[in-house]
Structure formats: C-alpha cells, structure tokens
C-alpha positions in Angstrom: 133.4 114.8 88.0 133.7 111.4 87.4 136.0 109.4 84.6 133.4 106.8 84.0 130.7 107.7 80.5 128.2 105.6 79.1 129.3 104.8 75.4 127.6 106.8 73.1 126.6 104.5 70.5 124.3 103.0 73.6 122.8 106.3 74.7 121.9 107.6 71.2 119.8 104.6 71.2 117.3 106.2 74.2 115.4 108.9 72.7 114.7 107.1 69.3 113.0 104.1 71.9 111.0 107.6 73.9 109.6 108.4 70.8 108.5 104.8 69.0 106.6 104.1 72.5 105.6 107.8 72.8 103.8 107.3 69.5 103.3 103.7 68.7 99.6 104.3 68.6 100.1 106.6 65.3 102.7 104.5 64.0 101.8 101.3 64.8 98.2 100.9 65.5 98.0 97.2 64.3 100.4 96.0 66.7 98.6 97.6 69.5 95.6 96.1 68.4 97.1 92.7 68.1 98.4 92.9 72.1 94.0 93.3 72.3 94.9 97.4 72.7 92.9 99.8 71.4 94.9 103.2 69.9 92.0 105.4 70.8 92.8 104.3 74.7 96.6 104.3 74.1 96.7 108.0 75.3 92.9 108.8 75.2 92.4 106.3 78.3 95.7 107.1 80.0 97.0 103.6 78.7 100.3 104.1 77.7 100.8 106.7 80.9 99.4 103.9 83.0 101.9 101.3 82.1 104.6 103.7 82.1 104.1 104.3 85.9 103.5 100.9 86.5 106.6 99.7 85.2 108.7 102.8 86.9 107.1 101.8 90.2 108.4 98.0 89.9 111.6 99.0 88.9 112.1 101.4 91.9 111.2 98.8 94.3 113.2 96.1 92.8 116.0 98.8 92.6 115.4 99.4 96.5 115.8 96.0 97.4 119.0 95.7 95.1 120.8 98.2 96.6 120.4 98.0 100.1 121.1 94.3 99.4 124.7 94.9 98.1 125.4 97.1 101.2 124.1 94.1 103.4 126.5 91.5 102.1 129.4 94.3 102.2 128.5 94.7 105.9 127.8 90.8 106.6 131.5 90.2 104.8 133.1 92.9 107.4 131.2 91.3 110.0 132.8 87.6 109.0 136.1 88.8 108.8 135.9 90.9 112.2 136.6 94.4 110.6 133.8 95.6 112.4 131.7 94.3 115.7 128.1 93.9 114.2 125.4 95.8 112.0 122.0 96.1 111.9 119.4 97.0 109.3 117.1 99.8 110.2 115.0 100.6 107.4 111.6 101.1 107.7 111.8 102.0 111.7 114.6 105.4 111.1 115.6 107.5 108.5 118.7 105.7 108.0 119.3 102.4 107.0 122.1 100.8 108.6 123.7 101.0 112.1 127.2 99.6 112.3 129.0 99.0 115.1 132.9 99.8 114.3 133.8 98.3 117.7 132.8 97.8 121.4 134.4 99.4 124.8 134.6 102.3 123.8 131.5 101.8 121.4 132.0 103.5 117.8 128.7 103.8 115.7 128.3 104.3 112.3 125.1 105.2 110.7 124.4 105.1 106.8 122.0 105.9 104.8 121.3 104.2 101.2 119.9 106.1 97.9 119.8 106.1 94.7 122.4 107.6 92.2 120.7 110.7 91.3 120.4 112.2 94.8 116.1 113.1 94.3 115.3 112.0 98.0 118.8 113.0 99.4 117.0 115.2 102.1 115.1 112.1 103.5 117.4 111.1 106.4 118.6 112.2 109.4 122.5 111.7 111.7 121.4 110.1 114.8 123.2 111.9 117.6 125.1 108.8 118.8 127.0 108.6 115.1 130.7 108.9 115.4 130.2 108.8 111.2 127.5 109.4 109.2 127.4 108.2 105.4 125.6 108.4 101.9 125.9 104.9 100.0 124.2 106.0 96.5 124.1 103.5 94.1 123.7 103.9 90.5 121.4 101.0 89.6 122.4 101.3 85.4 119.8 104.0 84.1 121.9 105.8 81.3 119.8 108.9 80.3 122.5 110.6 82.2 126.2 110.2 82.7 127.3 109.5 86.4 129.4 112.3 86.9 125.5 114.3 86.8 124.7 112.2 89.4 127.5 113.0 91.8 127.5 116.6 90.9 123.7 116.8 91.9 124.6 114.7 95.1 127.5 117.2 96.0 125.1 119.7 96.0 122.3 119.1 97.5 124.1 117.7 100.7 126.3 120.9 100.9 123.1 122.1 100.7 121.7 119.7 103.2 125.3 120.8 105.7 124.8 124.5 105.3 121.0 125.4 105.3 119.6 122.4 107.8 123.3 121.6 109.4 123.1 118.4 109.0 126.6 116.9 108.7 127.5 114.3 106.2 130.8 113.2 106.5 131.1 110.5 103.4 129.2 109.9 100.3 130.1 105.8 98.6 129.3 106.0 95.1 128.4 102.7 93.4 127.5 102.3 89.7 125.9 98.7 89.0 127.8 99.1 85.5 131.3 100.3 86.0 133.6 97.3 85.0 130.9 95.2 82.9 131.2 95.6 79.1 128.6 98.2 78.8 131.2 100.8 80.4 134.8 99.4 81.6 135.9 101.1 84.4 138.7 103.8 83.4 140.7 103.5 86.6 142.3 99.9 85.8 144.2 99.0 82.6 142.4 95.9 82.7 138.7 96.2 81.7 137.3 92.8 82.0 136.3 92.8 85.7 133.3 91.7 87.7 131.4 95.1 88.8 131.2 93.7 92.8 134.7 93.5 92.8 135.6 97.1 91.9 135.6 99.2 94.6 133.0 102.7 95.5 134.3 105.7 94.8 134.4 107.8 98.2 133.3 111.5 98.5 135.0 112.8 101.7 133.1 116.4 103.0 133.8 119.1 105.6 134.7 117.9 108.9 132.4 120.4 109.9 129.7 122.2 109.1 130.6 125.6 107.4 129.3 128.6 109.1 130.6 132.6 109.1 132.5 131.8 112.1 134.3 128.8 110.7 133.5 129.3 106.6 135.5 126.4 105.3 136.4 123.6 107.3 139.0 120.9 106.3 137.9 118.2 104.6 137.7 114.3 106.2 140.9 112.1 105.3 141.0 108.0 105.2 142.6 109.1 109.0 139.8 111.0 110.3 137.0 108.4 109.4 137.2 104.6 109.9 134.4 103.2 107.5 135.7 104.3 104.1 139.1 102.9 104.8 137.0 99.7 106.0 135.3 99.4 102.7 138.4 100.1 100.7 140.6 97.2 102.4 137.8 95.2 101.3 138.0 95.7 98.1 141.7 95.2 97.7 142.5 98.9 97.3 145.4 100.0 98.4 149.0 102.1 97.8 148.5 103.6 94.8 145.2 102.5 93.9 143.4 104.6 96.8 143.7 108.0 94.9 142.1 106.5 92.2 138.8 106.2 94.4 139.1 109.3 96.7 137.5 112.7 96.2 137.4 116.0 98.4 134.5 118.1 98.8 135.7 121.3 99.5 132.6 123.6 100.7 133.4 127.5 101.6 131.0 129.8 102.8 131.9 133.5 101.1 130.4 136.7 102.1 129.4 139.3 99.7 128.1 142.5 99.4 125.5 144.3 100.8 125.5 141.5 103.6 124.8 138.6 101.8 126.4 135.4 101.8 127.4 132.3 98.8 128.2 128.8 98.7 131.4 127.9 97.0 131.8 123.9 96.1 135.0 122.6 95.1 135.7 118.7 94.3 139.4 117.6 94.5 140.9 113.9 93.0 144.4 113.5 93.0 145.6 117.4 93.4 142.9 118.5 90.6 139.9 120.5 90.5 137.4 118.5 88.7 134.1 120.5 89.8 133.1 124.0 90.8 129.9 125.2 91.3 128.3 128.3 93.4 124.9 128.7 94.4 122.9 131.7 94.6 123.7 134.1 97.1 121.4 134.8 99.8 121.0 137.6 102.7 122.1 136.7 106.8 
C-alpha cells in the first residue's frame, strides 16, 4: 500500500540478532557469566524472557509518550498560528486522546485518537457524539520487522471492520512513520532525500462518509472538502498543488451480498487513480 520499504540490507540484520539472544546461553555461556548470569537461569529461571518483557514494556511507554507528544506540538503550532480555536488533551479520562476545537460560533469539534503503527488496540476508542470529525493518528515509532505498508493494510482493516460490525465511523486515519525521510529509509515521494522526518508530512487515509450498510452498501469516500482537519495538517506541512496526491489515499469499503443470504466486505485503497490494495473478508450470514 505504501511506497515507503525498509532497506533490506537493515532488515536481514533482525533475525540473525533473534537468534544470538535466543541462544546466547548455548553459545556464549562465558559472557553471561561475566554480566554475574548464570546460563542454567538464562531460560531455566525465565531470565532472558524476563528482560525481554521488561525492555518491551519500557519501550511501549516511552513510545506512548513520543507519539502523543508529536501530535501535541502539531496541535499547539495550529493553535499559534490560529488555524484552529484550542485543543485539549484527554488521555487517561476518554477513549480518545485529543479534543480540538476547529472553531467557535458555530462550535466545530474534532476528536482524535492516537496509536501505534500496527493497529493491535485499534478497537480501544470511541467517536464522541459531539464530533463533527473523528480521526486515527497512528504513528510508526521505527520497529522494522515489518514494512509500513503491513501496517496500513492491518489498520484499513480492522477499522472497516470497526465501521461495519460495531458502526463506529472513522472518517480519517494520519499515518506517521518516525523514519520516513531520515537515512535509514528516504522518503520516495520527494526527489530530494535528505530531509528532517518532522518536516515531511502524514500520509492521510480518507474512509466512507458513512457507514456501509445493505441499504446504503458503499458510501462515497471523505475528500480534503468534506473534512477540515486533514487539510489543516497538510497546510502545515507545506503540502500543497501537486504535492497533496502524493499524501492522499481513499478507502473504498462496499458491502456485497452473496448467496444463500449472506453478506462480504469488499476493501479497496485508491492513491492517485490507482488501486494499490484489495482485500475481502469472510463472508458471513444477515
């Protein structure tokens, strides 16, 4: 789905680094004994597993903290510059994270909701009912076991998902990867590579206007015109004219019956005029 790949050279290097710590207790039993570690305990005593989870639980919280940091000082740099009236973080007392006020008299809410960039605890928020707008921001915090288009495919999916089975509407996904436009992995949408990450812009998923029911089975699809906070974002960034393509993608969801009364999901993701990903999902009976 999307241009953007780890190099390979860098991701060959992961399973090699799996195994050594897997086994560093058969391989390398003096080292372990010279960090005062005994190789008996390294699996034996749930050791290794131990420090494994340890680890994965610091760097989740640290990765917490990143992300919904990088959407506060998007929001406070809106605020500054009067694009919208105010924000609030909200994290900790509702299932979503940010309130934004677009503008006062007539009041125009926004409500967002920040993840990660794999989409595992996509299911844990909710759309107020005051939000004009409700949005994904889903940042990629530079894990590269798997390339980012996985991660937006398995984000597409579980919020159609999320729009058809619990109808709750999601209008907008922002995908941000931590490593698009460092050296790791230039960023394939500009000719020129060497730019700073924060300056290169999310890419926005735009869904159903609606949700997709028999009665209404595929909905059109939000536009830059029928939402105000992706075009908000964008202007930030400096994207504009051509450029805005570059960042835009369609998520086409269609409801199809079948036989025998039953009924299919069909998921299609557009980027300038193309079909980049299809999927279907199992069919099941009204």
């Amino acid at each position: 789905m999307l241009p953007c790949r780890h190099e390979t050279q860098v991701v060959s290097q992961v399973q090699p680094a799996i195994e050594l710590l897997t086994d560093l207790d058969a391989l390398y039993p003096d080292v372990l004994r010279q960090h005062a570690i005994e190789p008996a305990d390294y699996k034996g005593s749930l050791v290794f597993r131990s420090a494994v989870e340890s680890i994965r639980g610091r760097f989740a919280a640290s990765s917490t903290t990143q992300r919904e940091g990088i959407v506060d000082e998007i929001l406070k740099l809106l605020r500054r510059q009067s694009r919208i009236a105010d924000y609030a973080r909200t994290s900790g007392r509702q299932r979503y994270d940010f309130t934004i006020g677009i503008e006062r008299n007539p009041d125009y809410f926004v409500a967002l909701e920040v993840k990660g960039g794999e989409g595992n605890s996509i299911n844990i928020s909710e759309r107020p009912l005051w939000a004009k707008e409700f949005g994904v921001w889903c940042h990629l915090d530079g894990a590269i076991v798997n390339q980012p288009a996985h991660g937006a495919h398995s984000i597409v999916n579980r919020l159609a998902n999320e729009l058809v089975t619990r109808k709750k509407q999601v209008d907008m996904v922002f995908f941000k990867d931590v490593l698009c436009g460092t050296r790791l992995r230039p960023c394939p949408k500009y000719a020129i590579h060497e730019q700073e990450n924060a300056r290169i812009a999310p890419d926005i998923l735009l869904f159903p206007q609606r949700i997709p029911s028999q009665d209404d089975p595929e909905p059109p699809v939000h536009t830059l015109d029928t939402l105000r906070l992706p075009r908000l974002i964008l202007d930030l960034f400096g994207v504009h004219g051509e450029l805005l393509p570059k960042h835009l993608w369609y998520v086409h969801i269609k409801i199809a019956e079948e036989s025998a009364g039953k009924l299919s999901r069909i998921i299609e993701v557009e980027t300038q005029g193309r079909i980049v990903d299809r999927s279907k999902s199992r069919s099941w009976r009204v």
